[in-house]
C-alpha positions in Angstrom: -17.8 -56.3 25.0 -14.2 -57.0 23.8 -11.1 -54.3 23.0 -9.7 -54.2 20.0 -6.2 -53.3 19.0 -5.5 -52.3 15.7 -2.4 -50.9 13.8 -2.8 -48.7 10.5 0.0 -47.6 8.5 -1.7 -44.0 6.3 -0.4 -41.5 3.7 -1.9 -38.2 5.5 -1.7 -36.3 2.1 -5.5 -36.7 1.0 -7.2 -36.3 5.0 -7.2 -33.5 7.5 -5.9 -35.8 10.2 -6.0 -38.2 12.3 -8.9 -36.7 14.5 -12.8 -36.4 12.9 -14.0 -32.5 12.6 -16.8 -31.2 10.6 -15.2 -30.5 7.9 -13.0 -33.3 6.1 -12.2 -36.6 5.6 -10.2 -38.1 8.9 -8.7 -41.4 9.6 -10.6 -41.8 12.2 -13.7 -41.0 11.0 -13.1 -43.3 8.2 -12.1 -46.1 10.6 -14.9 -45.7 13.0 -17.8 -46.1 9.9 -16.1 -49.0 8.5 -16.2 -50.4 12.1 -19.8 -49.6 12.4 -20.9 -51.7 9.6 -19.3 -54.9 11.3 -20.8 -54.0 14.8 -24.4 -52.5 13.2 -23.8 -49.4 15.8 -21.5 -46.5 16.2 -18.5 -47.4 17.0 -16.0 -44.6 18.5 -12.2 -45.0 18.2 -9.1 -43.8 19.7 -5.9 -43.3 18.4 -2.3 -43.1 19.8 -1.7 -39.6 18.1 -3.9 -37.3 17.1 -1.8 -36.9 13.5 -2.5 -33.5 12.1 -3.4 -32.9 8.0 -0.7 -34.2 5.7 0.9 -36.3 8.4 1.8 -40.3 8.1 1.7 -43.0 9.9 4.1 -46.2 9.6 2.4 -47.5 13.2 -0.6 -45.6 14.4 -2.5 -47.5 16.9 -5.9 -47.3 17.3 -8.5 -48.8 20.1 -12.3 -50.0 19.9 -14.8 -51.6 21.7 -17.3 -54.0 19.9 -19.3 -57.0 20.5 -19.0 -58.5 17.0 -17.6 -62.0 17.5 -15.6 -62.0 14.2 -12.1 -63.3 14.2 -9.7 -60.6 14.4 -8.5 -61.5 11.1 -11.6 -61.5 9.4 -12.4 -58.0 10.8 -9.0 -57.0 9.3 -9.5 -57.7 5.9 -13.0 -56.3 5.9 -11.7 -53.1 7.3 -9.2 -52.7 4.3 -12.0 -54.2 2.1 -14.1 -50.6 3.2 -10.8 -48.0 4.3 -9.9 -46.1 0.8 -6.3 -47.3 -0.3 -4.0 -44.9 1.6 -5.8 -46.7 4.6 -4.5 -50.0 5.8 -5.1 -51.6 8.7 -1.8 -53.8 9.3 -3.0 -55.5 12.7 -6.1 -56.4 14.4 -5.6 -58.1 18.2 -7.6 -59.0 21.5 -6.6 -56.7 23.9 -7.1 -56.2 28.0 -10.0 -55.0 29.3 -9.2 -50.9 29.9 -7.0 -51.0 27.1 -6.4 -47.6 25.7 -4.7 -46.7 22.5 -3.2 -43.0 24.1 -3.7 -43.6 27.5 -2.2 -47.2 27.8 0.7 -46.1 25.7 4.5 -45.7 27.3 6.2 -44.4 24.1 6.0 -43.0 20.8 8.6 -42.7 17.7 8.4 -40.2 15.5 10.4 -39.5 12.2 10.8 -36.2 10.1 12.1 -36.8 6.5 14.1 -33.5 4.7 15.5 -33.7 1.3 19.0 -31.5 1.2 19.5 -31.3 -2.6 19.0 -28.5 -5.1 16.0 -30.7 -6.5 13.7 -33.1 -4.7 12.0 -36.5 -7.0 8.7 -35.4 -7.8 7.9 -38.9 -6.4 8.8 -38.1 -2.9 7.5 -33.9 -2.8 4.6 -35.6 -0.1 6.8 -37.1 2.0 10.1 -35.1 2.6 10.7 -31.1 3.2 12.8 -30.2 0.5 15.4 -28.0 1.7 18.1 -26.9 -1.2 20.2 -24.4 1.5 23.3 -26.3 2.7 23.1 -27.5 5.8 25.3 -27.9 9.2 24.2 -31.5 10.1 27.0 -31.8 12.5 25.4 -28.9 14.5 21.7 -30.4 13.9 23.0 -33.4 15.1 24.2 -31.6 18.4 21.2 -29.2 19.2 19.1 -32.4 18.9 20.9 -34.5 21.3 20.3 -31.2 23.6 16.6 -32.0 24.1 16.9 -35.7 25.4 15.8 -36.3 29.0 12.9 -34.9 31.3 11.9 -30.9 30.0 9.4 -28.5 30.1 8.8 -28.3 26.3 6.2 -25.4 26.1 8.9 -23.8 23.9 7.6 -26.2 21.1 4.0 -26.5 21.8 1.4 -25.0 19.6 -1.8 -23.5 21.2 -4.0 -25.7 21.5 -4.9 -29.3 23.1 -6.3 -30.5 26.4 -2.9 -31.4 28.1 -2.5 -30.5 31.7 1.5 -30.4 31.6 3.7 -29.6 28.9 6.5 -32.0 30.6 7.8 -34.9 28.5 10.6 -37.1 28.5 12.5 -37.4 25.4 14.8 -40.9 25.5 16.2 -40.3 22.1 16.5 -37.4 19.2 19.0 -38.0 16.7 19.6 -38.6 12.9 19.6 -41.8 11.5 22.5 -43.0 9.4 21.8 -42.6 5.4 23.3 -44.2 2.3 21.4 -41.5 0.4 23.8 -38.2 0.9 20.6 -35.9 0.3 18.8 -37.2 3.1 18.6 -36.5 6.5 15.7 -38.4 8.8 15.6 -37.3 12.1 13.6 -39.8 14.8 12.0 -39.1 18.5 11.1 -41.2 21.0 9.5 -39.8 24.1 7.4 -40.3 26.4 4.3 -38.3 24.8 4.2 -35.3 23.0 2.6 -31.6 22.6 0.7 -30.7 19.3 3.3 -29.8 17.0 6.1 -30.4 19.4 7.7 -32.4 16.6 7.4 -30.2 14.0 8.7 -26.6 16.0 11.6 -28.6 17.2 13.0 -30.2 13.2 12.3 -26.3 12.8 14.5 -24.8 15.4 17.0 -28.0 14.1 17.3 -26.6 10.5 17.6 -22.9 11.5 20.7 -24.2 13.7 21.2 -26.2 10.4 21.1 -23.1 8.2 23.5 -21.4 10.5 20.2 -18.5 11.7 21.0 -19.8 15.3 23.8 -22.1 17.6 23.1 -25.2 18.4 23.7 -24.6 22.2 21.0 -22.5 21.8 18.4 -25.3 22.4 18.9 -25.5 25.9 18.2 -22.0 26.4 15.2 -21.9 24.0 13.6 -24.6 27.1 14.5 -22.9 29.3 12.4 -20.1 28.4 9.8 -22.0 27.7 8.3 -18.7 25.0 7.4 -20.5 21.3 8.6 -17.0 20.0 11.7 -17.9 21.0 11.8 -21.4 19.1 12.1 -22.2 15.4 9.0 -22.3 12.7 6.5 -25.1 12.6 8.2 -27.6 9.9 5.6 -28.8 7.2 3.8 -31.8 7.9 4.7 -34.1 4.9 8.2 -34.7 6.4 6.3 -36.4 9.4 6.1 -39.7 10.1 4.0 -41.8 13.2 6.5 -44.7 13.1 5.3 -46.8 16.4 3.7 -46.5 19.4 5.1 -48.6 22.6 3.4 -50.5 25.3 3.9 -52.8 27.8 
């Protein structure tokens, strides 16, 4: 039996996630039966992040077992040859024996994309959240730098999941730099994170944003630890699986 390690880059637009449910189209179903035909048996995978409908991923990271002795490179291309074409499987590797896709993981980047401008390309409507309302990005900028370090983050965590703590650590939160004036992208990186921890907290951003609430606010919104007391669930287009760390 050998572990695979494979990387997919996916538009979520058309799939109801990352995670296969009776109902849908997932990524991971999709993977797992385009596995099975190389192995001739089921084949179960496990992803880095369970991605949610309409959510991308730049760097996903997904884990198998098989006993197919194909080269890793040959099981690439038939993957992609199978996957529909907002699938692509960027990377196929060997990996360690108890290798783990979620569990072996140290670190995970996330990025949420908003359009500021009165209009948004058509081009783009499945990617950013189009916001026309002016927007304090100085204060943004300092209610997100408010969340980095070791929290209790059950402010931002949707019902839902099997996690046993809502405690993450959060090593960066932050805009990125932009040529484009109109665009403000927003990256994570933590330790793990809660189902739609992203998402509630790029909402609580833009109310501070929108002036609806101060930035210092964030640190009392952890504290509490009540959802009520954070911002709305952002849409998932804006969201973006960028890479997944490991040793």
């Amino acid at each position: 039996m050998r572990t695979l390690k494979l990387t997919l880059a996916y538009d979520g637009t058309p799939f109801v996630g990352w995670q296969r449910q009776a109902q849908g189209v997932s990524i991971q179903g999709l993977l797992e039966e385009a596995l099975a035909r190389l192995e001739a048996a089921p084949v179960t995978v496990h992803g880095a992040g369970r991605t949610d409908a309409g959510v991308h991923a730049l760097g996903q990271v997904a884990s198998a077992h098989m006993t197919a002795l194909h080269p890793v490179d040959v099981i690439a291309r038939a993957l992609n040859a199978s996957l529909p074409p907002e699938v692509r499987v960027t990377g196929v590797e060997e990996a360690a024996d108890g290798f783990h896709a979620r569990f072996s993981a140290h670190a995970k980047t996330y990025r949420y994309v908003i359009r500021n401008a009165p209009a948004a390309s058509p081009f783009e409507r499945a990617y950013v959240w189009h916001i026309q309302d002016a927007l304090d990005r100085d204060a943004m900028r300092d209610a997100a730098a408010a969340i980095v370090g070791t929290h209790d983050f059950a402010a931002f965590r949707s019902v839902g999941g099997d996690v046993t703590t809502t405690t993450r650590t959060v090593t960066a939160s932050g805009f990125a730099p932009q040529d484009d004036p109109g665009l403000l992208t927003y990256e994570i990186t933590g330790d793990g994170f809660l189902r739609h921890m992203v998402r509630a907290i790029v909402g609580t951003l833009v109310e501070v944003g929108r002036g609806q609430r101060p930035a210092s606010s964030m640190a009392a919104v952890l504290a509490g630890r009540n959802r009520a007391e954070a911002g709305a669930t952002a849409p998932p287009q804006g969201l973006f699986l960028v890479r997944v760390v490991y040793d």
